[in-house]
C-alpha positions in Angstrom: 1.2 57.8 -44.3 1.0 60.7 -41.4 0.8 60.5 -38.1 -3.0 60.6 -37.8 -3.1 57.8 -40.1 -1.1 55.9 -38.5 -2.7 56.5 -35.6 -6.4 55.6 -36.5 -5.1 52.4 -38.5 -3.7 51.2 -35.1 -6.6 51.8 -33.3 -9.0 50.0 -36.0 -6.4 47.3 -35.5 -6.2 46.9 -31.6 -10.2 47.3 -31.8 -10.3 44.5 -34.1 -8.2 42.3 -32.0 -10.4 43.5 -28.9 -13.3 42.3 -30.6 -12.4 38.8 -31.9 -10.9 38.4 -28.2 -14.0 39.2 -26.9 -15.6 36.9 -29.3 -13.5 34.3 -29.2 -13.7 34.4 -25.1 -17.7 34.5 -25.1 -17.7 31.4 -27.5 -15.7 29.5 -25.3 -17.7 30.4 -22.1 -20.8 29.9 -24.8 -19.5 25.6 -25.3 -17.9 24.8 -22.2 -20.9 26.6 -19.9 -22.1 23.9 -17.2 -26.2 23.2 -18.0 -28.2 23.3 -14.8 -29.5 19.8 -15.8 -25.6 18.6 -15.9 -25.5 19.9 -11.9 -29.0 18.0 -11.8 -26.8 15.0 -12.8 -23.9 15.3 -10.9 -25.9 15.8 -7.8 -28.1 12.4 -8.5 -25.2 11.0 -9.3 -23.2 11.8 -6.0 -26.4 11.0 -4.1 -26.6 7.0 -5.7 -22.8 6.6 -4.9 -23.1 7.7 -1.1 -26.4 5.5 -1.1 -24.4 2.5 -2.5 -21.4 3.0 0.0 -23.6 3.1 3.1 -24.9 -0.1 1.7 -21.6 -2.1 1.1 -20.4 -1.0 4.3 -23.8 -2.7 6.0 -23.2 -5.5 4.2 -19.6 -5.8 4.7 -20.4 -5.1 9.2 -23.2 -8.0 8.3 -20.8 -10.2 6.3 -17.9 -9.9 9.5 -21.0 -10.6 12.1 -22.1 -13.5 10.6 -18.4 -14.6 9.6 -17.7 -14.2 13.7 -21.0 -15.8 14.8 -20.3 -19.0 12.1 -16.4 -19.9 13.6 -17.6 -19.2 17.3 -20.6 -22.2 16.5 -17.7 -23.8 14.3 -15.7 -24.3 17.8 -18.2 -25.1 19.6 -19.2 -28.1 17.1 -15.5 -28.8 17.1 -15.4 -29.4 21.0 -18.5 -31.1 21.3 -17.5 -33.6 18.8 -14.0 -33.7 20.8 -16.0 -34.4 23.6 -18.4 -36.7 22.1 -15.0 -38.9 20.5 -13.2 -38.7 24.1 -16.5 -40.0 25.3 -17.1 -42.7 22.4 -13.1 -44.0 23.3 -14.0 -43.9 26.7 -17.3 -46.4 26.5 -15.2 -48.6 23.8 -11.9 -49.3 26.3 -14.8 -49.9 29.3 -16.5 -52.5 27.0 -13.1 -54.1 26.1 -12.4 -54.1 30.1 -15.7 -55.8 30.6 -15.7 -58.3 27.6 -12.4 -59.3 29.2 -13.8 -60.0 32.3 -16.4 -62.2 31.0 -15.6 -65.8 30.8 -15.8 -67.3 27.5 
């Protein structure tokens, strides 16, 4: 084998790997290419998710509100009914003090 040879099969060998890299590179852009509808997707997608954030974070500010406005009327029952006991022992030792002052 000569020089020129030698020299042309290297070149028909460095093209051929040139062109199978170039092949093998446009295949995988060719599979792994992101379809417009895919986007379309993602997008929709994103869109629902923030949609159904906002709307557990309403209900979750809802759910504290109504937690907050349920103890405050749960005190509230809990003193009047204080109240209403203190009041109840109250009328119960006055009758005792008045039955005892009734002759028998």
């Amino acid at each position: 084998m000569n020089r020129t040879e030698f020299i042309i099969t290297t070149a028909i060998i460095l093209f051929a790997a040139f062109a199978m890299g170039w092949f093998a590179n446009w295949l995988v852009h060719r599979f792994t290419r992101v379809r417009q509808s895919d986007v379309a997707d993602l997008d929709r997608m994103s869109q629902e998710l923030h949609e159904a954030e906002e709307t557990r974070d309403q209900a979750i500010t809802y759910l504290q509100q109504r937690e907050a406005e349920l103890t405050n009327q749960l005190t509230q029952t809990e003193a009047e009914l204080q109240a209403a006991m203190e009041g109840l022992r109250e009328a119960r030792r006055e009758a005792e003090e008045l039955r005892s002052q009734i002759p028998h």
